[in-house]
N, C-alpha and C positions, 0 to 999 in steps of 0.2 A: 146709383151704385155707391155704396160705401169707400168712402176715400181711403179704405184701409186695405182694399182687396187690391189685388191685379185685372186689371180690364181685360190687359191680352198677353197672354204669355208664349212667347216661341218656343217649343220644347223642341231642342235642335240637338246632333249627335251623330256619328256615322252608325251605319247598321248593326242595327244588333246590338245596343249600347247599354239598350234598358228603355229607351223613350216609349217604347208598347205598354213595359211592362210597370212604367212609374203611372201612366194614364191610369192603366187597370187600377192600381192603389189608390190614385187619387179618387175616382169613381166608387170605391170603397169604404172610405170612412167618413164618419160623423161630419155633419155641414160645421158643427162649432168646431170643432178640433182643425178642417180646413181652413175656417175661417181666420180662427186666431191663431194659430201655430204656423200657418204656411201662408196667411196673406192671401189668398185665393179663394172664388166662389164657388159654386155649384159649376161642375163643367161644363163649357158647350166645345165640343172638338172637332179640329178641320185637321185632316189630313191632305198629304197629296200621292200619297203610296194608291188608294184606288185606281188614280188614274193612272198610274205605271201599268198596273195590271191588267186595266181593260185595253189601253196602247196595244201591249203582247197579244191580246187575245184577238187584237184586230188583225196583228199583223199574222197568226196563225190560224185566220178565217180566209185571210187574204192567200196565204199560202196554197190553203185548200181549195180555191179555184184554180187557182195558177196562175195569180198575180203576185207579181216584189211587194216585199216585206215594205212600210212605208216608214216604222220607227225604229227599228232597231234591226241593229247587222246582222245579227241575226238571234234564236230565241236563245240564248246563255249569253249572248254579247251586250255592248255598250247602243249608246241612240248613233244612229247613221248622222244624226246633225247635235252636235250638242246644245244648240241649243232652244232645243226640247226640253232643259233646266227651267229656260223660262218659261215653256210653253207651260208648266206645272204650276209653278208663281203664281200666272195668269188665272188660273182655273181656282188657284186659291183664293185667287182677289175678288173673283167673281162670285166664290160660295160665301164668303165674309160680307158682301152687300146683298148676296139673296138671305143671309141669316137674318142681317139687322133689318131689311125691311120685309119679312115672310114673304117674298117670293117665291110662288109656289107654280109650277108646270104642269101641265096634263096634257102630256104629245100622246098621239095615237101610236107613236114608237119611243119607247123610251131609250132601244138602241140609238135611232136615228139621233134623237136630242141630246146625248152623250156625245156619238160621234160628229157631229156639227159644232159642241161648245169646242173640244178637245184640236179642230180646225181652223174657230175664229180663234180660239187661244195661241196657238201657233200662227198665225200671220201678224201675232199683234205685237211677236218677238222680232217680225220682220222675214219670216220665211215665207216661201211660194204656198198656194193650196197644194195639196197631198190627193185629199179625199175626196173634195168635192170632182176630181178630173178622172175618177174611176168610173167607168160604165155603171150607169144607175141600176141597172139590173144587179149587175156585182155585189153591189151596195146595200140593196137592199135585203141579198140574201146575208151578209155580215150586219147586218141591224138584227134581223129575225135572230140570227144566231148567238146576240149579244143581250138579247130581250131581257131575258130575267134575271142579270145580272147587274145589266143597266137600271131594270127597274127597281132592283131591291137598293142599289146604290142609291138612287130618288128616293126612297123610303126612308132609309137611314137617314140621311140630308135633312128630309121634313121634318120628323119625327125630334128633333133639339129645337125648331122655332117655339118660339116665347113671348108671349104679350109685353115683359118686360125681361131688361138687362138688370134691373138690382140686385147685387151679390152674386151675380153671375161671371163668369171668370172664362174667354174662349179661349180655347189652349189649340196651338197652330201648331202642327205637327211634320217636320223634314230633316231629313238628312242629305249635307251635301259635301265631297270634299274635289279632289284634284287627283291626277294620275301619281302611282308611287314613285319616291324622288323629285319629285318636281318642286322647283325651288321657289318661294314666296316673294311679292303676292302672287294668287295664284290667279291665271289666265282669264278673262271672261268668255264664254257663260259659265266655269268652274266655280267653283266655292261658295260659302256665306258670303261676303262683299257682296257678290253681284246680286245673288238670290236675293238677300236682305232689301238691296238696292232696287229691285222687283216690286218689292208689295207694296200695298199702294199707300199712298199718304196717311188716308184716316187709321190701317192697323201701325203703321210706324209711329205716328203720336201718341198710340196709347199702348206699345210694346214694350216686355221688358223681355230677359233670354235667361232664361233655364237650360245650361248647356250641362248634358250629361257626357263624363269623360271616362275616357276608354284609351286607351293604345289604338293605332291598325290593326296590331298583331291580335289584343284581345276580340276587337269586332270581326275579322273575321272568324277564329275561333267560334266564340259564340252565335255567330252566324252558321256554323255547321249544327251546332248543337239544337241549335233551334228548329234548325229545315224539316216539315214534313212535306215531301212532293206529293200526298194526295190534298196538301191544302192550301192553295199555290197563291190564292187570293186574303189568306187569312191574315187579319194587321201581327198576331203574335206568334205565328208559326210560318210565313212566307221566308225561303231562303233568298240571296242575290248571288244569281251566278260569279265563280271565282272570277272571270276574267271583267269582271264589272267590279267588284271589288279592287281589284288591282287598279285597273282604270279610272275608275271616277273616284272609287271613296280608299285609293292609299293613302293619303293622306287628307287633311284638313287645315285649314286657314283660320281656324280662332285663335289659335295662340298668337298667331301674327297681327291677325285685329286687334286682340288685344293691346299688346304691346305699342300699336305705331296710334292708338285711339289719342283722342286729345283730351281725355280727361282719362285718371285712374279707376280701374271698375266701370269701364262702359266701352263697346266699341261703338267705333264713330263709322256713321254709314252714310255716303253722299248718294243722293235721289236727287232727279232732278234741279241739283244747283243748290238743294238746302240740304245741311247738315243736319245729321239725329244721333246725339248722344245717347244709347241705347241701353241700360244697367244690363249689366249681366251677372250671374252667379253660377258657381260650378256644381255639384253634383259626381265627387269622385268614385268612380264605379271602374276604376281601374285593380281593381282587386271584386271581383262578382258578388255584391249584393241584390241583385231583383231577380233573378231568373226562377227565383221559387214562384215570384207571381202572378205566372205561368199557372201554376195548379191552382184548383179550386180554393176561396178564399179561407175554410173551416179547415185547410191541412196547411196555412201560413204558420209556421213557427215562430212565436211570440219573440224571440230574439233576435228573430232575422226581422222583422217588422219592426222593431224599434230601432236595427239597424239604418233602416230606410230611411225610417220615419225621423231621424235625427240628420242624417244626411241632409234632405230636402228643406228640412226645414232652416240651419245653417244656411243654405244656398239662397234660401226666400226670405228670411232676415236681411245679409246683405244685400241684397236686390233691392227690400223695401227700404233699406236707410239709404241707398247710392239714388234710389229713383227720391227721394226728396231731397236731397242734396243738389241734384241734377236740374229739380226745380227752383232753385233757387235763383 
């Protein structure tokens, strides 16, 4: 890969921030213009939002037998264990090593294979099995009933491996924060700290952070704006129940990374015992520039895309001069 690009960029943010809608642009323009203007390859994108969704849709399969919900309190509330934060991480770390070595699956259920990794993901934060202690009969009817959601999620996944990584740029995709009021640092499994502190060693040596900023106030806002409930699973149109808002993403812990990091322009994340000075750059989106990129690409108004498109690129300058500096 060209030592001019970004390897892995964390595109991180509370809900509804814009981090769906900067993907979509990025996906959009010219590889030179990416290349040279914003430091960055040809996309390959991990999110962890799918697995929110498919979580939900277990837990209202589960329902519809007449078994307890096993992730969350209920379907508009927060996770019965928090940390199911990590259980996400997890899943992330594990799609970042089936990218890089094309790991590729072919279960006879692709529910099943879903709900199995989203199990071992979750013991590996240290909680008890969930799934595997539900009557297999039960099980198997919420696998059948997750099938072709599970399987199109495999699809997608495949469908970015790559013979090569040159100029290729994977863009890690979450949002985390801490209950509203809640005073810093925030609690673990809360926050970026811990998440950050989650992924696994080989995406933290090659990480930098794209943090797009918002208010609370403005993310949930545009979190209304955004909601279609006929499209519950969709990365640019899925809403987060209010009282999940409040709870998990009132607030955020990057400005306090920031600030307590041991160098300027990077926050500092401890992983197992070692330190990772991490560049980061902001992306101010506290007054709404992306939500046009929402609509089809040919109704972008050229002003509001140079709006962006200077934002980001600001944010991916300092990122590239702090990440060489860092190397030093």
């Amino acid at each position: 890969m060209d030592n001019k690009t970004f390897k892995i960029v964390l595109l991180l943010a509370l809900p509804a921030s814009g981090k769906s809608e900067v993907r979509k642009y990025l996906a959009n323009i010219p590889p030179e213009v990416l290349k040279n203007d914003l430091h960055i390859g040809e996309n390959l994108q991990l999110d962890d939002f799918p697995y929110v969704h498919i979580m939900r849709r277990i837990d209202d399969e589960l329902l519809a037998l007449g078994k307890e919900r096993v992730f969350f309190q209920s379907g508009d509330k927060s996770f019965i264990n928090p940390k199911d934060w990590g259980t996400l991480i997890h899943l992330v770390n594990e799609d970042y090593d089936d990218l890089m070595n094309n790991n590729i699956l072919t279960p006879a259920s692709a529910g099943e294979l879903i709900c199995s990794r989203i199990e071992s993901a979750a013991i590996k934060t240290g909680m008890e099995p969930r799934l595997s202690i539900i009557e297999q009969e039960a099980m198997k009817t919420v696998y059948s009933k997750l099938e072709k959601e599970a399987a199109d999620l495999l699809k997608e996944k495949y469908a970015q491996y790559t013979d090569s990584f040159e100029d290729k740029t994977i863009i890690i995709e979450f949002a985390r924060g801490g209950p509203h009021g809640s005073s810093m640092p925030l609690t673990p499994p809360f926050g970026y700290s811990h998440s950050i502190g989650s992924l696994s060693k080989e995406i933290l040596e090659k990480a930098v952070v794209l943090y797009i900023w918002v208010t609370p106030e403005e993310s949930r806002r545009k979190n209304d704006a955004r909601t279609n409930p006929d499209d519950p699973g969709s990365i640019l149109h899925h809403g987060v129940p209010i009282d999940v808002m409040m709870n998990d993403y009132g607030t955020d812990d990057m400005d306090w990374l920031e600030e307590n990091s041991d160098k300027k322009g990077v926050i500092t994340i401890e992983a197992e015992g070692v330190k990772y000075d991490i560049p980061i750059g902001r992306f101010d989106n506290r007054v709404d520039k992306t939500s046009f990129l929402r609509d089809e690409k040919n109704l972008w108004p050229k002003e509001k895309v140079e709006a962006v498109h200077a934002g980001i690129k600001s944010a991916c300058d300092k990122i590239y001069g702090l990440k060489e500096e860092v190397k030093k």
